[in-house]
N, C-alpha and C positions, 0 to 999 in steps of 0.2 A: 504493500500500500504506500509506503516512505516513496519507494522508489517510481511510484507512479504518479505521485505529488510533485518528486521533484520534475518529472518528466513533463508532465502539465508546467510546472512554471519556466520551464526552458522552453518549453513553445510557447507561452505567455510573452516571456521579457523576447523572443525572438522578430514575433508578430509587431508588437508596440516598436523596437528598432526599424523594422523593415518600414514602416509608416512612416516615420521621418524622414527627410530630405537628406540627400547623401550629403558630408561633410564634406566641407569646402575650405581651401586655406585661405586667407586675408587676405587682397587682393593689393598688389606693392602700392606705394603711391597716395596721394591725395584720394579720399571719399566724397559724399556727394548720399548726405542722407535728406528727404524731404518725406514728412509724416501728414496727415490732413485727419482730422478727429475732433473728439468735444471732453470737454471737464466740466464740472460741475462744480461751480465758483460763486454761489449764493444762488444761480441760475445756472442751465445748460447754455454752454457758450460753444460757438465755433472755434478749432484751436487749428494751426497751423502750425508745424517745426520744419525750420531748415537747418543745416548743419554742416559744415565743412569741417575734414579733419583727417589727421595722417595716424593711422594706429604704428607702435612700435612694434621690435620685436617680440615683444611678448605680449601682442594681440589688446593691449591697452595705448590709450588716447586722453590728452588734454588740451582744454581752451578749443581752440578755433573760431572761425568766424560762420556769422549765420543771422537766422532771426526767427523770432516766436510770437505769431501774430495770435492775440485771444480776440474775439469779438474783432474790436477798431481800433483797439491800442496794439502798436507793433513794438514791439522790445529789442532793439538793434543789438544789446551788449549780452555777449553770452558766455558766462565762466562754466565749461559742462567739462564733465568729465565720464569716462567709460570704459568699456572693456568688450572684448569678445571671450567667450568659454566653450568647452564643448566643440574647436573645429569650428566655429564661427554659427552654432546652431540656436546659440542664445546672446544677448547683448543686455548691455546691463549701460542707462546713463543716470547721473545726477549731478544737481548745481543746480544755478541760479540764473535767472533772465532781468534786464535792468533795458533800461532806457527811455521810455516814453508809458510813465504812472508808474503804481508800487513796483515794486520785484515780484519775483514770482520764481518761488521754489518749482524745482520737475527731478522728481525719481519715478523712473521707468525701467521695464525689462520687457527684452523682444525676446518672442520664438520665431525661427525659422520656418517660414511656409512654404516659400516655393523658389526657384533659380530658374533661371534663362539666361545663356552666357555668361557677361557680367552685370548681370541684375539679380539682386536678391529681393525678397518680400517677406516685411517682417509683421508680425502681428504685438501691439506694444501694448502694454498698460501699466498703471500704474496711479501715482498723484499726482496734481499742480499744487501750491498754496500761494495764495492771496492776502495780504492783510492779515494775517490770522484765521485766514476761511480756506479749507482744503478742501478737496474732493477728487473723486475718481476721477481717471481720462483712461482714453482709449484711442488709439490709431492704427489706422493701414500706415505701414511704412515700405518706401523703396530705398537702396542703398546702390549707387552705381558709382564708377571711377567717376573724377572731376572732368574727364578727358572727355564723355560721355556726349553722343551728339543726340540723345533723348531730345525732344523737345519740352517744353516746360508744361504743365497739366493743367486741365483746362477746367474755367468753371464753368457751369450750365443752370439756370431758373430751374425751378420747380414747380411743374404744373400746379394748378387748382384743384383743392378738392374737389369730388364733389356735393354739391348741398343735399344737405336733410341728416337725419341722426345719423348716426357711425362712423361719418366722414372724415376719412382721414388722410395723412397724406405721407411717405417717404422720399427721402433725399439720400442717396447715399455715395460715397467716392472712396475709390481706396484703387489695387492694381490687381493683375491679373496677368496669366498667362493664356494664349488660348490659339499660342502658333513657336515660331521660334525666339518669341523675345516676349517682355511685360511691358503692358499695356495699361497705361491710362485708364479706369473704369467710372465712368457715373450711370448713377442708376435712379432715376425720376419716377416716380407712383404714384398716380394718385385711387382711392377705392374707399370701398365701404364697409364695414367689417357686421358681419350676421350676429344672431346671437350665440351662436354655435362656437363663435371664433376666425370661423369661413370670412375671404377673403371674395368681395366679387366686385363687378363693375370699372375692374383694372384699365387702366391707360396712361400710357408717360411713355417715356424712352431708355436706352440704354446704349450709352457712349462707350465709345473703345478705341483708343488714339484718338484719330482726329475726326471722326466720322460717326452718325447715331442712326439707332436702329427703331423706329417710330411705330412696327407693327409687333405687338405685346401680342403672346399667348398665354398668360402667365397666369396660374394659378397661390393661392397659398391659404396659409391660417397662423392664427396666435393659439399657445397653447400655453396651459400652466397661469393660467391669469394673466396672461399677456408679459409672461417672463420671459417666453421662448416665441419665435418666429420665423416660420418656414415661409420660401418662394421659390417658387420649380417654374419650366416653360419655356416657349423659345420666343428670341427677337426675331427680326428678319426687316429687310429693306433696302437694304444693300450689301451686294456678294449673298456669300452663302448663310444660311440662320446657323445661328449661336442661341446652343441648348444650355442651360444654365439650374443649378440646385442650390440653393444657399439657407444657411441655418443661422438665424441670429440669436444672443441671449444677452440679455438685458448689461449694460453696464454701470447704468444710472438715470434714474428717472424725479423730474421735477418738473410740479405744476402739469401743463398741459402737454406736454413731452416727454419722450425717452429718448438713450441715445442705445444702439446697441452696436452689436460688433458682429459681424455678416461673415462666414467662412463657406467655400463650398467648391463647386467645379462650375467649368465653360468647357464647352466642348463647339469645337467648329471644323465640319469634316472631319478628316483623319487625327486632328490634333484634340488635345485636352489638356486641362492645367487646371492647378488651383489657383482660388481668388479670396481676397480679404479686401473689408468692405467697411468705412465708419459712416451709421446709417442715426439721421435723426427721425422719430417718427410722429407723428401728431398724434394726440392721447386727449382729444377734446372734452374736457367736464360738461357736465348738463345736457347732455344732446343738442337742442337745437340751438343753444346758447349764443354769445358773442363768439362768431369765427378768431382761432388764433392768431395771430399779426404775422404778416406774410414774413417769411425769413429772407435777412439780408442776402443781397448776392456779388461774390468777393473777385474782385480783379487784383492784378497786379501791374504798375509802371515799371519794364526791366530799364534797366540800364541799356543792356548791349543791344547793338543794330538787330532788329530781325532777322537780314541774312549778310554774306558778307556784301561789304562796300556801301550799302543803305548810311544811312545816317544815325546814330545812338539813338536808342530810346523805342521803347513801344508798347503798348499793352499786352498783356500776353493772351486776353483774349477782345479782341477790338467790334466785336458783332454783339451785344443782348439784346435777350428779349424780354421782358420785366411789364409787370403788374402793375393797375396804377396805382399810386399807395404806397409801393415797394422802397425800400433802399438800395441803395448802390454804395459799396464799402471799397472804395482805394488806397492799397496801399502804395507808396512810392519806395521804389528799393532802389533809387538810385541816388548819387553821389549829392544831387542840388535840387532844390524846390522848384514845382512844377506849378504855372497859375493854368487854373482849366477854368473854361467858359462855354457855354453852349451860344449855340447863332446858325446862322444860315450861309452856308460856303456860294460866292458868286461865280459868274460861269467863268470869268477871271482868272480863280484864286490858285489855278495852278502855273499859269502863264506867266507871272511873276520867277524871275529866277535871280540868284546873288543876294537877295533881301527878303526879311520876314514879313508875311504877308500884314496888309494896312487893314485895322481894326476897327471899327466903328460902333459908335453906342447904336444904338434903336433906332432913333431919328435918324440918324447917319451923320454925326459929328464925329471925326475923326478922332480916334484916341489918345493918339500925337498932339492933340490941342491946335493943330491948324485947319483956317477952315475950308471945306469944300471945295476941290478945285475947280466947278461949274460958276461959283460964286466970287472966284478970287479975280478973273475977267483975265484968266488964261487963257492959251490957245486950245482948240479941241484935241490936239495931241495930248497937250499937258496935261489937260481934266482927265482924259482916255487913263494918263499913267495912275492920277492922283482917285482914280474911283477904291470903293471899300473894296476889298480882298473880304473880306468877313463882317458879319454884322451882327453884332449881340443881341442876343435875344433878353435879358437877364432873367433866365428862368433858373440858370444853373451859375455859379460863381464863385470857386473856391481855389484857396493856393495848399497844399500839402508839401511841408515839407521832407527832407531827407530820411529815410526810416518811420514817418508819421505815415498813421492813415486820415482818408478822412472822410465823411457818409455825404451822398447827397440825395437827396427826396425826389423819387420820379412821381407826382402827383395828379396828376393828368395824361390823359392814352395821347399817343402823338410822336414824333422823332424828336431826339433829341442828340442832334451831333456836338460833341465837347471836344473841344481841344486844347491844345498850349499854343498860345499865338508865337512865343520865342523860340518854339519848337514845334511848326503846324503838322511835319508828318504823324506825329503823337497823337493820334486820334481816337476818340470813343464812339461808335453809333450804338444807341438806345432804343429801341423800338419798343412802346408800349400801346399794350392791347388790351380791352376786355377779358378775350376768348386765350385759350390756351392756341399760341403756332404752330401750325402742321407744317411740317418742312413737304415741299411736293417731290414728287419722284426724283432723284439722278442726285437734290442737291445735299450740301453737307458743308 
C-alpha cells in the first residue's frame, strides 16, 4: 500500500511539473517588463507598470527606469527591486513608486504562463499601498528584451451595456499566445447575467495585435456567487476565428465592480496558446438603478517617432471611439509638456511646410496676437499665406506635463480632433456616439 502511495504521488508531482512552462534562462541584456491590471486603493483603480531593467548574474535586478500609472496620476520615479527563481518561472518585485501625488508601495510575485521566443507572460499579484490604504492588485504581465520591435499595446472603449436589470459589462487586457509570438489581447463585453448565473445577450469585441474580431459567439456564466467566471466561444471577422476558454476568479471587488484575473487558451487553426487577462466587470446594485459611470479610456503620448524618420512624438493609439459623458485619461511619457487643443484642421493645414501651423481662436483671431491678414490690407498672396492652419474650437484645452497625466471630458456625441499646435503631427481623433461602432467588413 506505502509503495502505491508513493507511486500515486510521483505521478502527482510529475503531472503538476509537466503543466508548467519549460524553464527558461534570463534573457542577456536590458528587459522590457509592461503589466496592465487594477488594485484596490479605497476604490478599484486602473493600474498600469512599466519597467526597465538589466537582471544580474544571479537572476536579481535593481532600480531602473519606468512608470506606474494608477487611475490619472502617473508616478515617473521608480526604486523597484526583484528577482527571478525557479529558471525564471517565478518573479518576485518590490519598492516604491514617487512622482506625481503620494508614493505608492508595490510587492508582487509572477508565475510563468506562457513563452513565445522572447516573450514571456507573466500572471502577477500581489499589493499596492497608498497613504496608508493597501489592497490587492493583479496583472497580465509581458516581459521582452528592450531591443524588442513589439509594438506598444493598445487601448480600446468599452461597449454599452445593455439596459434593464442584470446588465452588465467586461473590459478586459492582458496577452496571449495564439501563433508564433504574444499578442496584445482586449476583450470588450457587454450582457446580461440570468438568475441562474447564465450569461446571455453577448456582444463586444476581441483584439489581438492590431486588429479586432466584432463577431462574438460567446457563451458563459458566474459561479460560486459570482466569485468565479467562465467564457468559452469563438471570435471571427477577420482571417481565420479564434476559439477561446477562459476562467476568471475574483481578485477584489468594491462597490459596483470587481476586478478578476482571466486565464485560459486561444486556439487559431493549427496553433494554441495560453492567455492571461486583467478583467474589470460591472456588478450593478439595485437593478434598475443609477447606471455605473462609464470607465475612463487610457492613451498614451510616446516620445519616439512612430516609424523611423517621422518626426518624435505620437499617441500610441490616435483613432477612439468614446461615449458621451466618457473621459479620456492622457498620459504624456515624454521628455517636455504637450498643450493639446481641439478645433477644426483647414484644407490648408498641411501645405504649410518649415513652420508650425497658424492657430486661431473661434472667431479666427490669430493666436500670435496679429490680426487677420484679409484685414491688414495685404496683398491676396499674403492673406492666402496669413489664413488659420487651425481653428479652436474650445471644447477641449489642456497642457500635460512630463510624466503627468491629465483627463478630458468628451460631453457631447461629435468629433473631436486634439492636437499640439508646436507639434501638429501629434494628433488625437475622438469620435463620439450614442450607439456602440460596428467596425464594417475588411476594416481595423
Amino acid at each position: 500500500m506505502d509503495a502505491t502511495r508513493a507511486l500515486l504521488a510521483a505521478a502527482s508531482l510529475a503531472l503538476a511539473l509537466a503543466a508548467l512552462p519549460a524553464a527558461s534562462a534570463i534573457p542577456d541584456g536590458a528587459l522590457s517588463l509592461e503589466a496592465t491590471g487594477h488594485a484596490a486603493l479605497g476604490g478599484l483603480e486602473q493600474v498600469r507598470l512599466e519597467l526597465a531593467f538589466s537582471p544580474s548574474q544571479d537572476a536579481s535586478f535593481t532600480g531602473g527606469g519606468g512608470l506606474l500609472i494608477i487611475g490619472t496620476s502617473a508616478l515617473d520615479t521608480l526604486d523597484i527591486d526583484g528577482a527571478f527563481t525557479r529558471d525564471s518561472r517565478d518573479l518576485r518585485l518590490s519598492g516604491t513608486a514617487s512622482g506625481h501625488g503620494e508614493p505608492v508601495s508595490v510587492a508582487l510575485t509572477g508565475r510563468l504562463t506562457e513563452e513565445r521566443g522572447d516573450s514571456s507572460v507573466y500572471l502577477l499579484t500581489g499589493t499596492l499601498e497608498r497613504g496608508g490604504v493597501s489592497g490587492r492588485a493583479s496583472f497580465a504581465a509581458l516581459l521582452v528584451p528592450i531591443h524588442s520591435d513589439r509594438d506598444p499595446a493598445v487601448t480600446v472603449s468599452v461597449p454599452p451595456a445593455p439596459e434593464g436589470d442584470g446588465a452588465r459589462s467586461l473590459h478586459a487586457s492582458g496577452y496571449g499566445a495564439v501563433g508564433e509570438f504574444v499578442e496584445d489581447l482586449r476583450l470588450s463585453l457587454s450582457f446580461s447575467e440570468g438568475a441562474d448565473g447564465s450569461l446571455s445577450s453577448l456582444n463586444g469585441t476581441l483584439g489581438i495585435g492590431g486588429y479586432s474580431l466584432g463577431t462574438l459567439d460567446i457563451g458563459g456564466e458566474f459561479t460560486r456567487e459570482g466569485r468565479f467566471v467562465s467564457v468559452s466561444g469563438t471570435a471571427s471577422g477577420r482571417g481565420e476565428p479564434v476559439s477561446l476558454r477562459l476562467l476568471g476568479r475574483t481578485a477584489e471587488a468594491h462597490g459596483g465592480q470587481a476586478a478578476y484575473l482571466l486565464t485560459g487558451t486561444l486556439e487559431r487553426g493549427a496553433h494554441s496558446g495560453k492567455a492571461v487577462l486583467a478583467a474589470l466587470v460591472s456588478r450593478p446594485e439595485g437593478g434598475d438603478g443609477p447606471a455605473a459611470p462609464l470607465e475612463a479610456i487610457h492613451v498614451r503620448l510616446l516620445a519616439a517617432p512612430r516609424q523611423p524618420g517621422a518626426p518624435p512624438g505620437h499617441f500610441d493609439e490616435p483613432l477612439l471611439h468614446v461615449q458621451p459623458g466618457q473621459n479620456v485619461t492622457i498620459s504624456n511619457a515624454d521628455a517636455k509638456a504637450h498643450r493639446l487643443v481641439s478645433g477644426t484642421v483647414n484644407a490648408w493645414f498641411y501645405e504649410r511646410s518649415g513652420a508650425s501651423p497658424r492657430t486661431c481662436s473661434p472667431d479666427g483671431t490669430p493666436d500670435d496676437g496679429s490680426a487677420p491678414g484679409a484685414s491688414r490690407g495685404v496683398s491676396r498672396a499674403q492673406a492666402e499665406l496669413d489664413r488659420c492652419d487651425f481653428t479652436r474650437d474650445a471644447r477641449i484645452g489642456v497642457t500635460v506635463g512630463p510624466g503627468e497625466s491629465s483627463t478630458i471630458h468628451i460631453a457631447k456625441p461629435g468629433i473631436y480632433r486634439i492636437l499640439d499646435p508646436e507639434s501638429p503631427w501629434i494628433q488625437l481623433l475622438a469620435v463620439s456616439v450614442d450607439t456602440p461602432v460596428r467596425c464594417p467588413p475588411h476594416c481595423h
